[in-house]
C-alpha positions in Angstrom: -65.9 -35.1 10.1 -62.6 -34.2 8.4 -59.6 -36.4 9.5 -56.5 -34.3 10.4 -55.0 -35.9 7.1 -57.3 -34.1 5.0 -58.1 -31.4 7.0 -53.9 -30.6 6.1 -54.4 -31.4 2.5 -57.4 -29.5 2.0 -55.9 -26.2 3.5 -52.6 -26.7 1.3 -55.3 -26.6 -1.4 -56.8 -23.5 -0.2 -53.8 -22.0 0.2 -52.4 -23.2 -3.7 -56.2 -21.3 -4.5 -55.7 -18.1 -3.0 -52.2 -17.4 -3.5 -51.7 -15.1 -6.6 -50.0 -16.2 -9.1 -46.3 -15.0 -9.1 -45.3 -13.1 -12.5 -42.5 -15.0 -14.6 -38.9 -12.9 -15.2 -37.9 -11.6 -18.2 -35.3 -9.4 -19.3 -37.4 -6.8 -20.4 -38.4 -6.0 -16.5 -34.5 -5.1 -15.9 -34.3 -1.2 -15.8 -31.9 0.5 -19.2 -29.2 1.1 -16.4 -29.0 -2.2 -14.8 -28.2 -3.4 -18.5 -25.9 -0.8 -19.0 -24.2 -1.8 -16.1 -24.0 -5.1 -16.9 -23.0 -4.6 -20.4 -19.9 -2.3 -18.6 -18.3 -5.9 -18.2 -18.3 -7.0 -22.1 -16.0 -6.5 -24.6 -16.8 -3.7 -26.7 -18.2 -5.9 -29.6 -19.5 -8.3 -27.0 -21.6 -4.8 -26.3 -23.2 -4.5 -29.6 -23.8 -8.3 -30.5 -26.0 -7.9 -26.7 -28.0 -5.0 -28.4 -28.7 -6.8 -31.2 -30.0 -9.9 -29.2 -32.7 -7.5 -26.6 -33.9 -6.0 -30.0 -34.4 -8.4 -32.0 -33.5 -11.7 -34.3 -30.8 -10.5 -36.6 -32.1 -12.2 -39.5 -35.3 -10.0 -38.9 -33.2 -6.5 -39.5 -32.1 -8.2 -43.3 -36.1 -9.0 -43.7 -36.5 -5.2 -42.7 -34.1 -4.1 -45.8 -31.9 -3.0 -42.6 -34.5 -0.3 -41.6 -35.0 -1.8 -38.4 -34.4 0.1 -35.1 -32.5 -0.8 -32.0 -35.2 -0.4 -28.6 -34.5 2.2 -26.2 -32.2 -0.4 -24.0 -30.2 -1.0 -26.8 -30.2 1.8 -27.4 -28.5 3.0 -24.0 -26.2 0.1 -24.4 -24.7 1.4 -27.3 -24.6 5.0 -26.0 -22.8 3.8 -22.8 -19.6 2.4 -23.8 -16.6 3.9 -22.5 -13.6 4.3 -24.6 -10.2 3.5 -24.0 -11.5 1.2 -21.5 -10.5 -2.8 -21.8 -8.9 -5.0 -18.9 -6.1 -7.7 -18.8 -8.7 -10.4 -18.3 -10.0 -10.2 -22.0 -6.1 -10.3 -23.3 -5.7 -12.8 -21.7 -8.5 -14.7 -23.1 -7.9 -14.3 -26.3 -3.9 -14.9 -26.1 -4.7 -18.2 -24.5 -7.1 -19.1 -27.3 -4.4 -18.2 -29.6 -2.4 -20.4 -27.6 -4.4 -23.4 -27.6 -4.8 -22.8 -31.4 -0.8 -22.7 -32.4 -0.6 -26.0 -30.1 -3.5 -28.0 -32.1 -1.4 -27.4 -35.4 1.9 -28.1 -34.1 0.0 -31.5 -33.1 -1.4 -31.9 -36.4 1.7 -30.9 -38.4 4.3 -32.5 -35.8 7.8 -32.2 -37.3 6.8 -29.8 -39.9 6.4 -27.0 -38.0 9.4 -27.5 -36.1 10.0 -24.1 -34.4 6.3 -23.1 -33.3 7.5 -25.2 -30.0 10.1 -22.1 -28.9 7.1 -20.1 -30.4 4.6 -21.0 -27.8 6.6 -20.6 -24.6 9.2 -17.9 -26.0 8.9 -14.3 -27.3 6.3 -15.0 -29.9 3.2 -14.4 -27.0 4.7 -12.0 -25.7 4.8 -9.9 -29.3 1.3 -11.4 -29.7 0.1 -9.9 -26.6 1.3 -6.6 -26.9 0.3 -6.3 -30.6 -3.2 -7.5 -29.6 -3.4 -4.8 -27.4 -2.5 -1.9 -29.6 -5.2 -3.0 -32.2 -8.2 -3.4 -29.1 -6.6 0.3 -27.5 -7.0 1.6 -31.2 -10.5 0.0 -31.4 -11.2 1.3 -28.0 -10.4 4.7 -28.1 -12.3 5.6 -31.2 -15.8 5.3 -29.6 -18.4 3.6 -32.6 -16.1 5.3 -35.1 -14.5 2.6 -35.6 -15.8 -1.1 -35.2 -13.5 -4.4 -35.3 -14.5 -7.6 -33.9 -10.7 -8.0 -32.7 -12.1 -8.3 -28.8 -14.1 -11.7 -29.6 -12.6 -14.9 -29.7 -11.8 -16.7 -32.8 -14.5 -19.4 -32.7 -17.5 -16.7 -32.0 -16.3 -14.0 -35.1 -16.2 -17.1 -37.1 -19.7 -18.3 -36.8 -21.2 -14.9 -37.3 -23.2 -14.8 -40.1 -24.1 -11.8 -42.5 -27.1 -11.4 -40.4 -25.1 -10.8 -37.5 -22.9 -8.6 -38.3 -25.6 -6.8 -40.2 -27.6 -6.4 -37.3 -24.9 -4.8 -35.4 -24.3 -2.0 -37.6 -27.7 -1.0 -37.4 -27.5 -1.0 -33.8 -24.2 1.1 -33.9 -26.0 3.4 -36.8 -22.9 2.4 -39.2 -24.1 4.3 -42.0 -23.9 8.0 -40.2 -21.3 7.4 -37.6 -18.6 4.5 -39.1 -15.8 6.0 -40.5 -13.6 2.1 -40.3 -15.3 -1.6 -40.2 -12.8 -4.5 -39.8 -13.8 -7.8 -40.1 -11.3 -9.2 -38.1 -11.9 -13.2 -38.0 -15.5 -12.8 -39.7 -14.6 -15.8 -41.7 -18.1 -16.5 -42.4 -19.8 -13.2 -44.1 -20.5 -13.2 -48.0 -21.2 -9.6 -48.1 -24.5 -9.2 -48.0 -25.1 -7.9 -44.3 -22.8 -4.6 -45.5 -25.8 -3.1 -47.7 -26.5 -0.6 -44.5 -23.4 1.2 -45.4 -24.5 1.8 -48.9 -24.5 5.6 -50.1 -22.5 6.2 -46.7 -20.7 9.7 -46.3 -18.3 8.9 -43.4 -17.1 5.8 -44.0 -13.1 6.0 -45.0 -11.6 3.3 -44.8 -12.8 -0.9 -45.0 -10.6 -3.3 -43.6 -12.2 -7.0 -44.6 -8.7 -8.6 -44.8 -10.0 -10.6 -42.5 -7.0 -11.4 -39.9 -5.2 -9.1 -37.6 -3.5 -6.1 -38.0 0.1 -7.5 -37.2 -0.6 -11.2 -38.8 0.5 -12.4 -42.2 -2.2 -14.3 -44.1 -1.0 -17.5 -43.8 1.4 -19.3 -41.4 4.0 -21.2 -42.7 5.1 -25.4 -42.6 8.9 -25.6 -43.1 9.6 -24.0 -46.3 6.2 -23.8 -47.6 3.2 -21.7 -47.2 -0.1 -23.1 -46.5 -3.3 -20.7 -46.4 -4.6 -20.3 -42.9 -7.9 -19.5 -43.3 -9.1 -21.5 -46.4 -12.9 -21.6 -45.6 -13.3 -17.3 -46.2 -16.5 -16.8 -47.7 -16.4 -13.2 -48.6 -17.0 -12.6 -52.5 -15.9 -9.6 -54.6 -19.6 -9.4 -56.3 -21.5 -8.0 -53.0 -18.4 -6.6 -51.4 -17.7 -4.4 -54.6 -21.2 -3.3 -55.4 -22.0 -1.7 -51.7 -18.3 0.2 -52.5 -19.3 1.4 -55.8 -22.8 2.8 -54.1 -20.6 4.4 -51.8 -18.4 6.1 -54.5 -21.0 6.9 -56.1 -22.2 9.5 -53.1 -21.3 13.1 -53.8 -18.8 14.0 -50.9 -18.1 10.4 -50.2 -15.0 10.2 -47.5 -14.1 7.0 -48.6 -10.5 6.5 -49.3 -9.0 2.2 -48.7 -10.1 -0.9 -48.8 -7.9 -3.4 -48.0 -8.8 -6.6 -49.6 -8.3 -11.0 -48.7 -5.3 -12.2 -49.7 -7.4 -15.5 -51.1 -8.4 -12.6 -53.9 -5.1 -13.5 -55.6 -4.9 -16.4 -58.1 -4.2 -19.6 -56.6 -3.6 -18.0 -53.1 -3.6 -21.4 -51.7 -0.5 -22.6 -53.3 3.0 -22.5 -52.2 4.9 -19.5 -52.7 1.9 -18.0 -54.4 2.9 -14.6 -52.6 5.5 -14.7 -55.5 3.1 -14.0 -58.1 3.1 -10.1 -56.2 6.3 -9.6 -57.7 6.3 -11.7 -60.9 2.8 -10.4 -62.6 -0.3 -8.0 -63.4 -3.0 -10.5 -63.4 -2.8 -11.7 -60.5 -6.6 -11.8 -59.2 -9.2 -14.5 -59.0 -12.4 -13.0 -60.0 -12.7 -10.5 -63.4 -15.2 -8.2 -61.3 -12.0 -7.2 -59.3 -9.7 -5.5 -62.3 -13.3 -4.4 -63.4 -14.4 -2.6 -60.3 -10.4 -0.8 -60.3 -10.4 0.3 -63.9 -14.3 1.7 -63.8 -12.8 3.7 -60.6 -9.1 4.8 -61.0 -8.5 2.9 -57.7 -4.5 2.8 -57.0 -3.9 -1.0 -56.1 -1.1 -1.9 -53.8 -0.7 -5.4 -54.4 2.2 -6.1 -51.7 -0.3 -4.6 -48.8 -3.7 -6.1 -50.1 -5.2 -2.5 -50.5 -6.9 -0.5 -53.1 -7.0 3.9 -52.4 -9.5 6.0 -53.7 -9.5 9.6 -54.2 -6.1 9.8 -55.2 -6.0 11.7 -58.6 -6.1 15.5 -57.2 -3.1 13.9 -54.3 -1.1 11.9 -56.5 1.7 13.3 -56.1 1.1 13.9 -51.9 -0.1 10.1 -51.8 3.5 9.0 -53.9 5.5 10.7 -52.1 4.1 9.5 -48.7 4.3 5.8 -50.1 8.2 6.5 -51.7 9.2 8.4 -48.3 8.1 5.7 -46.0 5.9 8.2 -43.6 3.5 6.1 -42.4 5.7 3.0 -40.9 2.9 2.7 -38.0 -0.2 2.4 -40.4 -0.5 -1.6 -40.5 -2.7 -1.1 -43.6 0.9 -0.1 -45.7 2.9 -2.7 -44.3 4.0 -5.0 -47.4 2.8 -8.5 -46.3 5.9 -10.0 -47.1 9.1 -8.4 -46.3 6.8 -6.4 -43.3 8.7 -2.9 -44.5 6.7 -0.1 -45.7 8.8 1.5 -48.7 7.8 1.4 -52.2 8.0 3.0 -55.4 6.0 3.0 -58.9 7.2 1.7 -62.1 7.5 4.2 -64.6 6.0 2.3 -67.4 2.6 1.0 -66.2 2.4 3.1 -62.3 2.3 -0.2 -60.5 3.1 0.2 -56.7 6.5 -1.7 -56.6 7.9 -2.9 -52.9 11.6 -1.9 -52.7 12.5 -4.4 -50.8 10.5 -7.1 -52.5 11.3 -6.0 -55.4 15.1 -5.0 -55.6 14.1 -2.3 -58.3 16.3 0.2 -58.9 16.1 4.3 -60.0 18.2 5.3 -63.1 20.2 8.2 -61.6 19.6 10.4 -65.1 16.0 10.0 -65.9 14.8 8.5 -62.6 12.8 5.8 -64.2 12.2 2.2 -62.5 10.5 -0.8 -64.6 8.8 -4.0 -62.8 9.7 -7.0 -63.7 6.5 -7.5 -66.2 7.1 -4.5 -68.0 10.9 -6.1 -68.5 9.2 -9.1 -69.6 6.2 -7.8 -71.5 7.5 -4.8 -73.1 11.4 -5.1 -73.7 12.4 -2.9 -71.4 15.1 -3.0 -69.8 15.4 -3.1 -66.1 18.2 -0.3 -64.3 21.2 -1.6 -62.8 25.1 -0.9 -62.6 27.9 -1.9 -64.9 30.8 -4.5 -64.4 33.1 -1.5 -64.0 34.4 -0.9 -60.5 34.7 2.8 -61.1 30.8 3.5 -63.2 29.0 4.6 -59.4 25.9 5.2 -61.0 22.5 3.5 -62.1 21.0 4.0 -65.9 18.3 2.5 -67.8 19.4 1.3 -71.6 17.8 4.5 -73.4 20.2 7.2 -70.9 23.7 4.5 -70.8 23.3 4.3 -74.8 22.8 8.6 -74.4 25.7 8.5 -72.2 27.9 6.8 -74.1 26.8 8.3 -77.4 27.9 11.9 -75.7 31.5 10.6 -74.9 31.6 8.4 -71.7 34.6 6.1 -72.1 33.2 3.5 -69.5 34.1 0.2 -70.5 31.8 -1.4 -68.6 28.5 0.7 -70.4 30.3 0.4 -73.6 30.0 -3.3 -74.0 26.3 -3.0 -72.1 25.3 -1.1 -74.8 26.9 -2.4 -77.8 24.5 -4.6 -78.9 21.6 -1.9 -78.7 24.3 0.8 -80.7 25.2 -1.8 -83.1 21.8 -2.4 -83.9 20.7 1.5 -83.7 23.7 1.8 -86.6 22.2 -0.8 -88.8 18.7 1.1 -88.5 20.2 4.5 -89.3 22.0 2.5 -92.4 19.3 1.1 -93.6 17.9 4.6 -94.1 20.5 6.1 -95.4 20.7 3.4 -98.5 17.1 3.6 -98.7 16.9 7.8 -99.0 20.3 7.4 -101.7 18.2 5.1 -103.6 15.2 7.8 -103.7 17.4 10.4 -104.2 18.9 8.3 -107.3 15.4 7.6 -109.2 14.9 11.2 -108.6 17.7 12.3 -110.4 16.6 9.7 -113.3 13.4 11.4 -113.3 14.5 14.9 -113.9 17.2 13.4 -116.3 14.2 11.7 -118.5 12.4 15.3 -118.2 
């Protein structure tokens, strides 16, 4: 006979024998809608980086050769976002990040950085804020035309790898819908994980400067400049060769692709930025003046971007760039003087930042010289005389025509001295050397 003791134990074990077994949870039992709903409260690139992960690994889309599919969940979740639609919360987010960030390097540079303290409880967050927001609304309202990973925090866009952000363009179908990537933050991609985009129609326009719209790629200590992101990984090789498959495409819409500003020579230094104004060769890596001689690219070197297509617009895209018409583009903002006029130099058709620059037009033959044409070529750059009462500007060839044709400026006069005196001497030396021909011809006929 059974003692109550067991009797209880041995129906618990009956019990633990006929109860069926309850199935474990997984994500793949929640319905394409609930995820939809749940994705509703991501950021927008939050969105896609959760399609990637109920696909699959992204290392396993590279394996692939980027033929991979999203699933129909993914799918959905793509599909589903809403544009135009972002909350306070996720500013807020990010411009306390930002915060926290500004505070650890006024810690770590202490006096040095002197006025970031006014910075972090005065206007600058308040700029910050509403600058961050008119990038994300611009991200936002342009569906999965456009994809920035502005809306993630700092320390995630870091981390992702070329896999990553690989993966999401394949979930987004980058290659028949992307017309502009930004790489906002994505410190950490080579390169590689932009092959789907290769022999793309639609993509316009590549933004892998790698910061934000309205920041400048460095922050400053005192009076020097110190690079802010000094770990950026991208390379020219990979980045250059999926552009020139892209070129390559007859009816291509690709027109800009703004560049890293640790491209430049010695980008870390102090006053690098300098070397804008001062020189030609300017960037790291050969494979960059390579890649813009093979393709006719205009380079702006004062916004960090080359333009395509530009050769039946010239004269449309030059005046647009002289006339200042696109003051809200970021992209054409110079990253130094944070104006958006320039002009080309008439020698060599360098983009040249007035401002920057201080280059001046000659008001007779409207030509303008950069400083290393000055330097490399002779020329002479276009500026005024001493004389109170000369108004206008002139190169050296059109002051020497000027005063040559009877301008009695003083002031040109002794400018151009020097080049008459020497223009004389030529014109001289011929004279003396065509009397001396013409005398041994005369002795020749005189021997006949």
């Amino acid at each position: 006979m059974m003692t109550p003791e067991k009797e209880t134990n041995g129906s618990r074990a009956k019990r633990q024998r006929t109860s069926p077994p309850m199935q474990a949870a997984t994500v793949h039992l929640l319905s394409a809608d609930l995820w939809c709903d749940i994705s509703d409260f991501l950021p927008k690139t939050s969105r896609a980086l959760m399609a990637v992960a109920l696909t699959a690994p992204p290392a396993s889309f590279r394996e692939s050769g980027w033929k991979g599919q999203p699933n129909a969940v993914s799918k959905a979740i793509i599909s589903a976002a809403k544009d135009g639609v972002f909350c306070d919360t996720l500013l807020d987010e990010l411009c306390e990040e930002e915060r926290v960030e500004v505070e650890i390097k006024r810690k770590r540079h202490g006096s040095k950085m002197g006025g970031i303290t006014s910075h972090i409880n005065g206007t600058f967050f308040t700029s910050f804020r509403n600058d961050l927001a008119k990038q994300i609304k611009q991200y936002y309202d342009s569906a999965w035309e456009v994809m920035d990973f502005v809306d993630i925090s700092v320390s995630l866009a870091s981390r992702l790898s070329d896999d990553d952000v690989g993966a999401v363009l394949v979930c987004i179908d980058a290659k028949n819908d992307l017309k502009r990537l930004k790489l906002t933050n994505c410190f950490n991609v080579v390169g590689i994980g932009l092959d789907l985009l290769r022999q793309s129609v639609v993509v316009e326009f590549l933004d892998f400067e790698l910061v934000r719209e309205f920041e400048e790629p460095w922050f400053k200590v005192d009076d020097s400049e110190t690079r802010q992101f000094d770990e950026i990984k991208l390379c020219e090789g990979p980045v250059f060769d999926i552009i020139e498959d892209i070129l390559r495409e007859e009816g291509n819409s690709f027109r800009r692709f703004q560049y890293p500003y640790k491209w430049y020579n010695n980008a870390a230094e102090p006053y690098a930025r300098k070397r804008l104004y001062e020189g030609n060769q300017i960037m790291r890596a050969e494979r960059f003046n390579e890649f813009v001689s093979d393709h006719n690219a205009v380079l702006n070197k004062f916004t960090c971007c080359l333009h395509f297509g530009c050769d039946d617009e010239m004269t449309e895209f030059r005046n647009t760039l002289e006339e200042g018409n696109n003051p809200d583009d970021e992209a054409n903002i110079c990253i130094d003087c944070a104006l958006a006029q320039y002009s080309f130099c008439t020698h060599c058709n360098q983009i040249l930042c007035d401002d920057c620059c201080r280059i001046n037009e000659c008001s007779a033959c409207y030509a303008r010289y950069c400083p290393s044409c000055c330097e490399d070529y002779g020329l002479t750059a276009v500026f005024l005389c001493d004389d109170d009462d000369c108004f206008d500007m002139h190169c050296s060839s059109c002051r020497l025509n000027r005063c040559k044709n009877g301008s009695k400026c003083e002031g040109c006069r002794k400018l151009i001295f020097d080049a008459l005196l020497e223009e004389n001497i030529a014109k001289q030396a011929l004279i003396d050397a065509q009397r001396i021909e013409i005398e041994a011809l005369r002795q020749k006929n005189n021997n006949c």
